[in-house]
KEPAKOL-559630 format. One record per residue: residue number from 0; x, y, z of N, C-alpha, C in turn. Coordinates in steps of 0.02 Angstrom, whole numbers. Layout:
KEPAKOL-559630
LUMTI   seq      nxx      nyy      nzz     caxx     cayy     cazz      cxx      cyy      czz
LUMTI   NUM        X        Y        Z        X        Y        Z        X        Y        Z
...
***
This chain:
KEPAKOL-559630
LUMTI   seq      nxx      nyy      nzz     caxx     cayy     cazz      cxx      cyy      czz
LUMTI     0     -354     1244     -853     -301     1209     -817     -235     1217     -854
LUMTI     1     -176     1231     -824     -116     1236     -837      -70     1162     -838
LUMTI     2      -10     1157     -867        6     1130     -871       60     1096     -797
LUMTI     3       57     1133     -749       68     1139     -670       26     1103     -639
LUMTI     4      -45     1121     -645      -94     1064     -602      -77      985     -656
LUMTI     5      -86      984     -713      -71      924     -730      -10      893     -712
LUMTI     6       31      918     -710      115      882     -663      105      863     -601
LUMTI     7       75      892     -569       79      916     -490       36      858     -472
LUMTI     8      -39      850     -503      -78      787     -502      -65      735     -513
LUMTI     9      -33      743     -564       -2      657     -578       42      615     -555
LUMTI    10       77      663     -521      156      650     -472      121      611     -410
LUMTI    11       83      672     -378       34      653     -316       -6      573     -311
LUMTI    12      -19      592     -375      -75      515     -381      -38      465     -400
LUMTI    13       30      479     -431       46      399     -424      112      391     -371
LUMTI    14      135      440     -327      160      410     -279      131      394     -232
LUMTI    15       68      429     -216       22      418     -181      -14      343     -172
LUMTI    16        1      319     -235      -48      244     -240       21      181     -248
LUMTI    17       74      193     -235      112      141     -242      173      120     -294
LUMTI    18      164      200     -346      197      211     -397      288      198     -380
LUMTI    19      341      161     -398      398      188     -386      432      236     -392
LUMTI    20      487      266     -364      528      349     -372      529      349     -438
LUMTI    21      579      316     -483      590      324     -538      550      316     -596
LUMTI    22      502      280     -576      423      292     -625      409      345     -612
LUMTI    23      395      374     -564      363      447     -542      392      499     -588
LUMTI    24      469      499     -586      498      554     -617      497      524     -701
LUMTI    25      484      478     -705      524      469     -779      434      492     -825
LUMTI    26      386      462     -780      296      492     -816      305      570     -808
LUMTI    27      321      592     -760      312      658     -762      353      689     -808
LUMTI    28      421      654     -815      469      701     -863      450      687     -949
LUMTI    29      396      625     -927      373      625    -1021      325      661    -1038
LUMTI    30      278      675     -979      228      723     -987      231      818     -985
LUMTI    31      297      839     -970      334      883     -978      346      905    -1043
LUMTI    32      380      865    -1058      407      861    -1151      349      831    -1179
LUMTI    33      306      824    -1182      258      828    -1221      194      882    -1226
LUMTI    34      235      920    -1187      170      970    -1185      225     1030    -1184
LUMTI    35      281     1004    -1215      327     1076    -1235      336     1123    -1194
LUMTI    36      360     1089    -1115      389     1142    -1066      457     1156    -1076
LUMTI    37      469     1239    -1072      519     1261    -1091      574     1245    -1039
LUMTI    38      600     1244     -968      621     1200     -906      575     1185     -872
LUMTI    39      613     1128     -856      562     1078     -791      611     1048     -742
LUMTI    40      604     1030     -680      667     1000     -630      588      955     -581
LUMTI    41      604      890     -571      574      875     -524      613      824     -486
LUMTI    42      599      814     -422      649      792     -381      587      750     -327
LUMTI    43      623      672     -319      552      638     -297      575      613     -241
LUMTI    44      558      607     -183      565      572     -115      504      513     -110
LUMTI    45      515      468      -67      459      413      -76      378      432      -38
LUMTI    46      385      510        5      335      521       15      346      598       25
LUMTI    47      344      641      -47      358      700      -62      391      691     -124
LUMTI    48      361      782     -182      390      789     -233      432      880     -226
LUMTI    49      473      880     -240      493      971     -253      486      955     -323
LUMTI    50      443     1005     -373      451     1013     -425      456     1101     -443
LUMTI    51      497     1122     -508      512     1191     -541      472     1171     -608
LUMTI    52      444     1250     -631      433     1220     -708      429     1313     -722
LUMTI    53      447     1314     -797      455     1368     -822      405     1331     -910
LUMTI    54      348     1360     -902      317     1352     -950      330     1396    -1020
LUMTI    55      334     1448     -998      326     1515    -1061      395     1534    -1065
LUMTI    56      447     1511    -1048      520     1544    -1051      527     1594     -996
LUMTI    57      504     1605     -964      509     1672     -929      481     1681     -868
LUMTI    58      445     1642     -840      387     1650     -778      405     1568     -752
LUMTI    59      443     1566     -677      454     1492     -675      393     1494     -591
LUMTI    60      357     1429     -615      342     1409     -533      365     1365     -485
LUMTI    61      358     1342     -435      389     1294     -391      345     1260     -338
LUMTI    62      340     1207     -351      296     1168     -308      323     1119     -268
LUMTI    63      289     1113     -189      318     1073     -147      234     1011     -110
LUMTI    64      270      974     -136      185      919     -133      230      848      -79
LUMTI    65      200      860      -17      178      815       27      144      753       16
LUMTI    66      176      683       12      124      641       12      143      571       41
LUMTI    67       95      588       90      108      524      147      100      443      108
LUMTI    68      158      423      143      162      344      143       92      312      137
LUMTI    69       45      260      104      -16      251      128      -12      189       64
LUMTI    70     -103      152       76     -100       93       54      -84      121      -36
LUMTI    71      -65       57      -86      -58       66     -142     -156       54     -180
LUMTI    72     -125       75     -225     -197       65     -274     -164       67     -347
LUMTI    73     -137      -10     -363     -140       -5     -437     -152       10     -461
LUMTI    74     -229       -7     -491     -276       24     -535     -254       85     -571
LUMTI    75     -257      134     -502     -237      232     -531     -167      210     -561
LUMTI    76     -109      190     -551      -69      185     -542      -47      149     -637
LUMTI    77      -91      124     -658      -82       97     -723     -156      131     -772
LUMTI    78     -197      177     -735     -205      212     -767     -196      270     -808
LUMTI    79     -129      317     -749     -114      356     -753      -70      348     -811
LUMTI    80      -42      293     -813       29      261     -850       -7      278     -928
LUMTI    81      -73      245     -940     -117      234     -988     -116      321    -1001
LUMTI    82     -153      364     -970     -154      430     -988      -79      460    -1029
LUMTI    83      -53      448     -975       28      478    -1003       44      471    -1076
LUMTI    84       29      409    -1108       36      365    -1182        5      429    -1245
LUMTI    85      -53      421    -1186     -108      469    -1221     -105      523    -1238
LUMTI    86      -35      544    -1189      -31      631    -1196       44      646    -1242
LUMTI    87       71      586    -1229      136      580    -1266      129      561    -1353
LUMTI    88       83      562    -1363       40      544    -1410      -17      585    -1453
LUMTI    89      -10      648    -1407      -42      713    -1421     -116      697    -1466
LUMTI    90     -140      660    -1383     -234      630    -1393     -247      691    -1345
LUMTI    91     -207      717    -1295     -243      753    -1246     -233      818    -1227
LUMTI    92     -261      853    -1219     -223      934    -1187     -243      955    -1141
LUMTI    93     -222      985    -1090     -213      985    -1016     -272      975     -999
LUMTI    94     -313     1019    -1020     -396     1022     -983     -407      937     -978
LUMTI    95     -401      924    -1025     -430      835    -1030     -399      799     -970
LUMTI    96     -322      813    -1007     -277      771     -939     -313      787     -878
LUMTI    97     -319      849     -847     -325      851     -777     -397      848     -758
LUMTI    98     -439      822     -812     -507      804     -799     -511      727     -787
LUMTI    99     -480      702     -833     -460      616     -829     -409      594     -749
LUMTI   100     -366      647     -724     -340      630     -662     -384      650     -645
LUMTI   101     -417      694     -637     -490      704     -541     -511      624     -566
LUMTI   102     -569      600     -615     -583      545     -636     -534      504     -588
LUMTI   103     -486      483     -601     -423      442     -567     -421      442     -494
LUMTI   104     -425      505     -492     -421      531     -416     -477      486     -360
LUMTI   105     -531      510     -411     -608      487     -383     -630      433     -395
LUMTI   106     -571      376     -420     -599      291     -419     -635      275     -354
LUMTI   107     -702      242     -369     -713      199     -300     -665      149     -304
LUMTI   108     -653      120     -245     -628       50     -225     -656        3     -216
LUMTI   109     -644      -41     -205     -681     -101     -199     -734     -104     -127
LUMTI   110     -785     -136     -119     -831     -122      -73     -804     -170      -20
LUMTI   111     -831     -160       44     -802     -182      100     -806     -271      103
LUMTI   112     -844     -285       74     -889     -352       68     -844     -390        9
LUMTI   113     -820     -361      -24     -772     -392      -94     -696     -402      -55
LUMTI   114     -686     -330      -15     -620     -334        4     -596     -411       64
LUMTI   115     -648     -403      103     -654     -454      158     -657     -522      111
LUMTI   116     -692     -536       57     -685     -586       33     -636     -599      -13
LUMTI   117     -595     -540      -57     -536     -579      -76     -480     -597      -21
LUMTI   118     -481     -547       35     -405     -561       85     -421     -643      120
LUMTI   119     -499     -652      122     -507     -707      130     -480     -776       91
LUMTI   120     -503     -753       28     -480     -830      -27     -405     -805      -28
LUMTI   121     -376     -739      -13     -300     -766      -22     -269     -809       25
LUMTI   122     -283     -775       93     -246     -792      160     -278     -898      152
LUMTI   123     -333     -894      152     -344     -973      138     -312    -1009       97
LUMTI   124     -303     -977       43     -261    -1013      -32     -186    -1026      -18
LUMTI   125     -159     -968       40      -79     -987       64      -93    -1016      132
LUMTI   126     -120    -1017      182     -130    -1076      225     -131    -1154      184
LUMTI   127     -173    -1175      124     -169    -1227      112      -90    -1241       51
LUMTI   128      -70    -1192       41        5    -1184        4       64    -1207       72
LUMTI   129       62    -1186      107      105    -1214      167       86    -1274      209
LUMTI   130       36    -1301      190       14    -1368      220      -44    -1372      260
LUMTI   131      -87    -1317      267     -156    -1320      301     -201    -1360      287
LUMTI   132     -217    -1391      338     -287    -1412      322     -340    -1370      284
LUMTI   133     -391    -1418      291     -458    -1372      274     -482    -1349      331
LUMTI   134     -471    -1368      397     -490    -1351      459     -459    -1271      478
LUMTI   135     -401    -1303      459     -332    -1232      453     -358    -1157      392
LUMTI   136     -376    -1194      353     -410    -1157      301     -466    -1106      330
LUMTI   137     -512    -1136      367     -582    -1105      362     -564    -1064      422
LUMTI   138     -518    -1092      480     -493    -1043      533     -452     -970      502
LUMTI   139     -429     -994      459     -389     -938      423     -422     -896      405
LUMTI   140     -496     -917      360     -531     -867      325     -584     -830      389
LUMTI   141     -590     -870      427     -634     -827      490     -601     -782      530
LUMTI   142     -516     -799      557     -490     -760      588     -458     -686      555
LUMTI   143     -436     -700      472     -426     -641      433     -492     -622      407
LUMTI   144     -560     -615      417     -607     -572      408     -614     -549      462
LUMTI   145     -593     -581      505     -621     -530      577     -562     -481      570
LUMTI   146     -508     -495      550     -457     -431      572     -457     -379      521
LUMTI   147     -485     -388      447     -511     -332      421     -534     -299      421
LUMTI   148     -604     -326      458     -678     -292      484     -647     -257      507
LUMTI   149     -587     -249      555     -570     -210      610     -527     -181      581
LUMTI   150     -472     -185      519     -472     -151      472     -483      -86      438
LUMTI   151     -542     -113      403     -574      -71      384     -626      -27      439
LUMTI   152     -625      -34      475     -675       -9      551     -637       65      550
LUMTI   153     -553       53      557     -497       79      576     -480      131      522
LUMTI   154     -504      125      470     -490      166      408     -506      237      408
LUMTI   155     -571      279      445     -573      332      479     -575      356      529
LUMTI   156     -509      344      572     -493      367      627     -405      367      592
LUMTI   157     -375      426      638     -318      418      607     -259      398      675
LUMTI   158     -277      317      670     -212      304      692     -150      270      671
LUMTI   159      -91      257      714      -37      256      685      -23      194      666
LUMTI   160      -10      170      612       27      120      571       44       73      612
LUMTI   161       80       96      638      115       47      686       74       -9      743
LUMTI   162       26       56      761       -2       19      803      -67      -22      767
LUMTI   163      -84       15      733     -157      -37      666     -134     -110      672
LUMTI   164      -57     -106      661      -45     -171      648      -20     -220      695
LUMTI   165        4     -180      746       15     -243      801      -74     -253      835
LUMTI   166      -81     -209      853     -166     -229      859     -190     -302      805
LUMTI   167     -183     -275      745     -227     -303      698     -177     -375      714
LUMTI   168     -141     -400      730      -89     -451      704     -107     -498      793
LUMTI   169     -125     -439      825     -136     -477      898     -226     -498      896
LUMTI   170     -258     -471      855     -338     -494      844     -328     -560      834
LUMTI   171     -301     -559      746     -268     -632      712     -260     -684      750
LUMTI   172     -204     -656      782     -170     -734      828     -225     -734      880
LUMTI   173     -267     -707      920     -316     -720      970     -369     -756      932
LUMTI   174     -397     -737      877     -445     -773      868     -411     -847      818
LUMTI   175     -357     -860      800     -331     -913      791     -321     -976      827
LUMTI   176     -292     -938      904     -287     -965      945     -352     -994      979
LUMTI   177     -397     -949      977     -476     -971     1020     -486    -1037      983
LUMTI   178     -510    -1011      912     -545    -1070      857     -495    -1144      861
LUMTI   179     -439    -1138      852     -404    -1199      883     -417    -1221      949
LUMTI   180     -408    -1187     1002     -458    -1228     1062     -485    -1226     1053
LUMTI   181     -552    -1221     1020     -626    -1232     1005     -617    -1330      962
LUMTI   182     -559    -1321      943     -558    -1375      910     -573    -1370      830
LUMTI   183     -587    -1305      817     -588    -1283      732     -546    -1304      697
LUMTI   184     -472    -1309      726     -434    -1297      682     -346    -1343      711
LUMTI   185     -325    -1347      664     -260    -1419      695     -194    -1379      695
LUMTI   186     -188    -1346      641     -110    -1316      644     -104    -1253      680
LUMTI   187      -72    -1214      712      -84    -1151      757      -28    -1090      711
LUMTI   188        8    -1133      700       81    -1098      664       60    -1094      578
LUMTI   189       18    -1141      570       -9    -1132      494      -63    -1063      485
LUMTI   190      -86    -1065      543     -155    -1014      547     -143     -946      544
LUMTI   191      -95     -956      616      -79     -858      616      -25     -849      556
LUMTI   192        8     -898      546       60     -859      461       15     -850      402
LUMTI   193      -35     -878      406      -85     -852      328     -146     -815      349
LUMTI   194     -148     -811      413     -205     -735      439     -161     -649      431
LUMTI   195      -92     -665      455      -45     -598      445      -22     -605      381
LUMTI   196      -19     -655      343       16     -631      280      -15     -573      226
LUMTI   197      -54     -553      246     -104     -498      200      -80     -415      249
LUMTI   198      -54     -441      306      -24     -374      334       50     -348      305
LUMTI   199       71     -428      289      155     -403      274      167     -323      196
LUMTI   200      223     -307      236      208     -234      167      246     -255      100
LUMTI   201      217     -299       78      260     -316       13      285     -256      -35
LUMTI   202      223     -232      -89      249     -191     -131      296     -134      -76
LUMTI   203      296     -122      -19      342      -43       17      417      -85      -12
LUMTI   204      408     -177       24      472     -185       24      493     -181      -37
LUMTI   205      466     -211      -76      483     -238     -154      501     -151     -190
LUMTI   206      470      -93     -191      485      -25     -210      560       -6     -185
LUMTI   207      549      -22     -109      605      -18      -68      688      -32     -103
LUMTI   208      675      -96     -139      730     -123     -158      745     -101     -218
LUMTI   209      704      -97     -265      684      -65     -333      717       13     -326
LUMTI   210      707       27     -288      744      108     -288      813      119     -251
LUMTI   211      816       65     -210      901       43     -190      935       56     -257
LUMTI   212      907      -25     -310      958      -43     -341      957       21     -413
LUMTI   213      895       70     -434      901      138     -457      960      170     -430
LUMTI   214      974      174     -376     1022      217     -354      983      304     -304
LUMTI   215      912      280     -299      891      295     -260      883      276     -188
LUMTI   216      938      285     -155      944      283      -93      924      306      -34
LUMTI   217      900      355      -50      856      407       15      792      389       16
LUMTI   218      743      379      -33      702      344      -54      687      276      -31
LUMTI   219      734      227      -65      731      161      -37      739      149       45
LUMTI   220      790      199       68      790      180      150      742      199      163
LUMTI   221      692      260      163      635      280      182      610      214      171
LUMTI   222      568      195      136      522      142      114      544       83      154
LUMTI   223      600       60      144      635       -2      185      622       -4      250
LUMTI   224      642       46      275      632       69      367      550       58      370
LUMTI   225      496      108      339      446       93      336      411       26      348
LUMTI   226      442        0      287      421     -108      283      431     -140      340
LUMTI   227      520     -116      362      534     -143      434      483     -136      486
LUMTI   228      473      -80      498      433      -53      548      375      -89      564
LUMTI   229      334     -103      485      263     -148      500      292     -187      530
LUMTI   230      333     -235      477      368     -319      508      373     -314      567
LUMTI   231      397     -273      606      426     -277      695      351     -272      719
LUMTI   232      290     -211      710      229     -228      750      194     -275      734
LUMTI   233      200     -303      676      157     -352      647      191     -408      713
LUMTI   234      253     -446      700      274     -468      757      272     -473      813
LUMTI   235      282     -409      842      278     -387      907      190     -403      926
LUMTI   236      152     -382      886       77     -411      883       70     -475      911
LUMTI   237       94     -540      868       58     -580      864      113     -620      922
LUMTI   238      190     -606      930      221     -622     1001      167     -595     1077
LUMTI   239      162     -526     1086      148     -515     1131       60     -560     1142
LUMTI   240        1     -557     1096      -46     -615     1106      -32     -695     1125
LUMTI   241       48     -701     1097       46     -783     1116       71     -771     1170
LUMTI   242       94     -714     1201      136     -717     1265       74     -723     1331
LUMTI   243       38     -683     1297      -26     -655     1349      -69     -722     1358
LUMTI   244      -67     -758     1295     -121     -819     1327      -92     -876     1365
LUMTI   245      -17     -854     1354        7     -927     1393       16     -914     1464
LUMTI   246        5     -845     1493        0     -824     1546      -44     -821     1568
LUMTI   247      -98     -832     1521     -183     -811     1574     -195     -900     1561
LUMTI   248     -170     -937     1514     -222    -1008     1517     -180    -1069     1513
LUMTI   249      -80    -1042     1500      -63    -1084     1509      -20    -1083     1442
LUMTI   250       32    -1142     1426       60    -1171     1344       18    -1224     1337
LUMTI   251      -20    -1280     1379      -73    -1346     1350     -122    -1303     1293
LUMTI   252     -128    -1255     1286     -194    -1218     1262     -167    -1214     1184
LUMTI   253      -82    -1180     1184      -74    -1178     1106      -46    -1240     1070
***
């Protein structure tokens, strides 16, 4: 392995998982100079890298790496950070590095059954942070496992963002809405805000702004527009379900 696949991987894998622009470039440009590249230029978009590198003085390559917007994964993301230390530190040489990123690459994630149960104790833990009952609570944790399930259901098929989430945000508020007429549950406005709050795109926005105030601007609007985008179907979701039930059963119902 060259010192090209190790750049090229590491860039990938941590913008890929949630990494910011200027982390991206600033790991890659330490891992450059530490492995004594003679030029290097890399240039980072929030979902795409152009990188140049001239290893030997004399022979330059150029790489153009694609990488779609998608969920974050810490973990890689502060492992990679961990590797970098390692190499800046001359513990590692390429073969290693780019054996330790596939490793990285190839984390399992958490199992479907863990995931459903932390979005559960969160979305419950901020229903009762805004004033939920326990009634409000347990509606919360039943109506955000069902919209994971469907979720994660959704995870191999490739559809669009946009719509995952007004779907997913119109499940939410339907089965919020049922379990409260069922009499499950007392607050309606407490329920569906801590069943969608696990949809909202925090870290896009929070990167978003983070690379504004860098002075990465092309970047941050990408990402920003992105965040927007959920926010409006996430919305548009859980409006168009309250619209639909008050038309098929009435406003006495919510």
């Amino acid at each position: 392995m060259n010192v090209t696949d190790v750049l090229v991987l590491a860039g990938e894998l941590l913008l890929g998982n949630g990494a910011e622009v200027f982390r991206v470039q600033d790991t890659i440009n330490r891992i450059a100079n530490a492995y004594n590249v003679a030029d290097f230029e890399i240039y980072v978009l929030s979902n795409g890298m152009f990188m140049s590198i001239c290893e030997d003085g004399q022979h330059y390559k150029a790489s153009v790496k694609n990488v779609p917007i998608t969920a974050a994964h810490l973990g890689r993301v502060a492992q990679i950070c961990n590797l970098s230390r390692s190499i800046v530190a001359g513990e590692c040489t390429t073969r290693e590095a780019y054996c330790e990123l596939l490793r990285i690459r190839d984390m399992p994630g958490k199992s479907n059954v863990a995931r459903i149960l932390y979005v559960a104790i969160g979305s419950g833990s901020f229903c009762y942070l805004i004033g939920g009952t326990i009634n409000d609570i347990m509606t919360t944790v039943v109506s955000v496992s069902i919209l994971h399930r469907y979720l994660i259901y959704m995870e191999n098929h490739q559809a669009s963002k946009m719509m995952l989430n007004m779907i997913g945000a119109s499940i939410a508020t339907f089965f919020g809405l049922l379990l409260v007429n069922l009499g499950l549950g007392d607050d309606i406005d407490n329920i569906i805000s801590a069943s969608i709050i696990s949809l909202v795109p925090g870290i896009a926005l929070t990167n978003s702004i983070r690379d504004l105030f860098n002075g990465d601007y092309l970047s941050g609007t990408i990402r920003l527009i992105d965040a927007l985008l959920v926010a409006f179907s996430i919305a548009a979701g859980v409006g168009g379900m309250i619209a639909m039930w008050q038309n098929l059963f009435g406003g006495f119902f919510i």
